[in-house]
N, C-alpha and C positions, 0 to 999 in steps of 0.2 A: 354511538356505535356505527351506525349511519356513514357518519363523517368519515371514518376510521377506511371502512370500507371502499368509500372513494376516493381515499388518498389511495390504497395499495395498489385498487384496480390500474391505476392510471401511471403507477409507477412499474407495474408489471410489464406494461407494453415496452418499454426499457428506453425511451426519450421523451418523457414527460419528467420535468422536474421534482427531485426531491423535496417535497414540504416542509417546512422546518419552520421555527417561532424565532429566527436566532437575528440576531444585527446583519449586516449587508457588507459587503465583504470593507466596501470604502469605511464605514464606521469603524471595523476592526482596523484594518491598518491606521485610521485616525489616532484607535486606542492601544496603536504595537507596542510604546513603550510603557505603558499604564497595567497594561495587562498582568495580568496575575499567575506566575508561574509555579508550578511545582513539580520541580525534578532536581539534574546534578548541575544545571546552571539556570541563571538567570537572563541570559543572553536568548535572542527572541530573534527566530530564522529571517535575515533582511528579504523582503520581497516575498513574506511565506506564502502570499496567494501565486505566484509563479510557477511553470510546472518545472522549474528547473531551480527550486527551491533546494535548499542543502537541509533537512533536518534531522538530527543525531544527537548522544547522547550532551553535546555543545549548545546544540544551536535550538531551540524547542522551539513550540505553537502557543499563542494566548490560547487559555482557556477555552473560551469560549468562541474559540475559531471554528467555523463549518462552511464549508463550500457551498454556495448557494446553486450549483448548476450538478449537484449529483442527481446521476438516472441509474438506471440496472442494465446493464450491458446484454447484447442479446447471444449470450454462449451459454455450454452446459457448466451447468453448477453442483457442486457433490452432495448437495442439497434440496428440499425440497421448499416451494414459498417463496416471501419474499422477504427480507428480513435487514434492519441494519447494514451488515457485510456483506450485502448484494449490492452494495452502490459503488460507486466512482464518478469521480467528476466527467463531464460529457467528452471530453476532448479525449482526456484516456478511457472512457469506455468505447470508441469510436474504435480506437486504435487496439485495444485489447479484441473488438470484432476481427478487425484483420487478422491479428495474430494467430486466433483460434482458425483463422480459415486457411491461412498461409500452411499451417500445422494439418489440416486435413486434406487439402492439396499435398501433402507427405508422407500421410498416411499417420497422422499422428494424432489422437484424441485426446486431448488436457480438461482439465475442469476448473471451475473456478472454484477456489475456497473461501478466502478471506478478504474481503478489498475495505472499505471504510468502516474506521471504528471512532467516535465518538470520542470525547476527552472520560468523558465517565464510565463508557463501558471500559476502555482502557485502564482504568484509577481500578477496578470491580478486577480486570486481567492480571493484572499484576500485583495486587494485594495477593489473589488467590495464590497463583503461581507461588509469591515467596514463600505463603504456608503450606502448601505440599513440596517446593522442593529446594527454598532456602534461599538466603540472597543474594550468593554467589553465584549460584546458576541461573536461576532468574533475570541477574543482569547481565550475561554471557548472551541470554535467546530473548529477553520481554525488554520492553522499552515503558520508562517511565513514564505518568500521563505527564500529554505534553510533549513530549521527547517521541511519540510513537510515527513514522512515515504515514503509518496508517489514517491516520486522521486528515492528511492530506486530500485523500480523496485518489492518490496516485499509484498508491501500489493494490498489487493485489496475490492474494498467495494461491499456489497453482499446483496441481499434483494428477495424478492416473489412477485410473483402474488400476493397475497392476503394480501401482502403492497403494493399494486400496485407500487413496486419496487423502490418505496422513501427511503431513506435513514433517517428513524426517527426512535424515539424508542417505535413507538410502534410493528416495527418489533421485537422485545425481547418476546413480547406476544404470536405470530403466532410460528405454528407449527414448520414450518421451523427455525424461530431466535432461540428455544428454541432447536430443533436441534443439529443448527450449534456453541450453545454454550457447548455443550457435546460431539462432535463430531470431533471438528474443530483438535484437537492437533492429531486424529489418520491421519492426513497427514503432519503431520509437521507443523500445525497453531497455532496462539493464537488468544483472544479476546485482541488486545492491548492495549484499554481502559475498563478497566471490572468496572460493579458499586461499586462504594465505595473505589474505589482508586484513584480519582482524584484530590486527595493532590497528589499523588505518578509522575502520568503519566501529570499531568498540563492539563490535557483535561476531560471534560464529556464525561460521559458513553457511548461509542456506540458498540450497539451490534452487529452493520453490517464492522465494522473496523475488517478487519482479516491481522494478519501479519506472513509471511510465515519465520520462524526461527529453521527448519530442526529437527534434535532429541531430542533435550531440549524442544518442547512441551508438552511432555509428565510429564516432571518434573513441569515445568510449571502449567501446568494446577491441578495437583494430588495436588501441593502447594497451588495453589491456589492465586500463584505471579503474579507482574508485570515483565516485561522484566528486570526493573531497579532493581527490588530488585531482581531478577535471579545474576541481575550482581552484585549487590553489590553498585550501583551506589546511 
């Protein structure tokens, strides 16, 4: 218990590395084509430790992929603790600082909901989801494990007080969604599902999905692309 406790402490302060028992990221990419997949393909994201990785309902994560440099960003969270979905890898939780501050320089307060999830807590999200609301809408809004952005360490899901910080879309309405949809790529974000491309990206619109993909935001967004058509993919 001991132990337990000085992991959290030390991840609370929000740049001390995430602990973790897992391989090293070189091992993994050693073992990208080995890896063991489970979703709608077997194809395995080239370069997935990149933050400018492509991964969708195509291109998936080995298994037992985890970013070895997750910390806890230092913004407000719609939660309390520290917990799993508090983390992100260091470079986007850097840049997710900015973004919250950019946003209060506007007068605008965001929170953080959801950033990295696990292959298995992912496998546990979306078992559940299909059996409350079937597998057709499930794969409309959940990602298969494996297939989820989230486990990248890259995104992170974001909403207001005045969505009482649900994760639907009628945050896109509120001040803040409308915001963070103009605003998101001056830290290096996307909207990774934007409306009207969801032939493109295989998911509905969500406007609280932000994925942190470094200086091509900005092309990004002025395009008015998806990631996939950034890449060509």
């Amino acid at each position: 218990m001991l132990g337990i406790f000085i992991i959290y402490t030390n991840i609370s302060i929000g740049k001390e590395p995430y602990k973790t028992n897992h391989e090293t990221s070189e091992n993994s990419i050693n073992k990208e084509k080995n890896s063991k997949q489970s979703g709608t393909s077997n194809k395995i994201a080239s370069s997935f430790a990149s933050i400018q990785a492509v991964v969708n309902k195509e291109y998936g994560l080995p298994e037992d992929y985890m970013p070895e440099d997750l910390v806890v960003p230092n913004v407000p969270f719609s939660f309390s603790g520290t917990v799993e979905k508090s983390h992100l890898r260091k470079e986007a939780a850097e840049a997710l600082e900015k973004l919250f501050l950019l946003a209060k320089q506007d007068g605008i307060q965001l929170n953080a909901v959801s950033g990295f999830r696990s292959y298995e807590y992912q496998k546990g999200l979306y078992a559940n989801n299909v059996k409350k609301k079937g597998q057709e809408h499930t794969d409309r809004f959940s990602a298969k494990p494996g297939h989820s952005e989230h486990q990248t360490g890259l995104t992170m899901d974001v909403s207001s007080k005045s969505a009482n910080n649900e994760l639907e879309l009628s945050f896109a309405n509120t001040k803040e969604g409308k915001w963070l949809k103009e605003n998101a790529h001056r830290a290096g974000f996307i909207i990774r599902y934007p409306k009207g491309k969801e032939s493109i990206t295989g998911y509905a619109y969500e406007p609280w999905h932000i994925r942190y993909v470094g200086d091509i935001a900005e092309n990004i967004y002025k395009e008015k692309l998806t990631l996939e058509e950034y890449m060509n993919l």
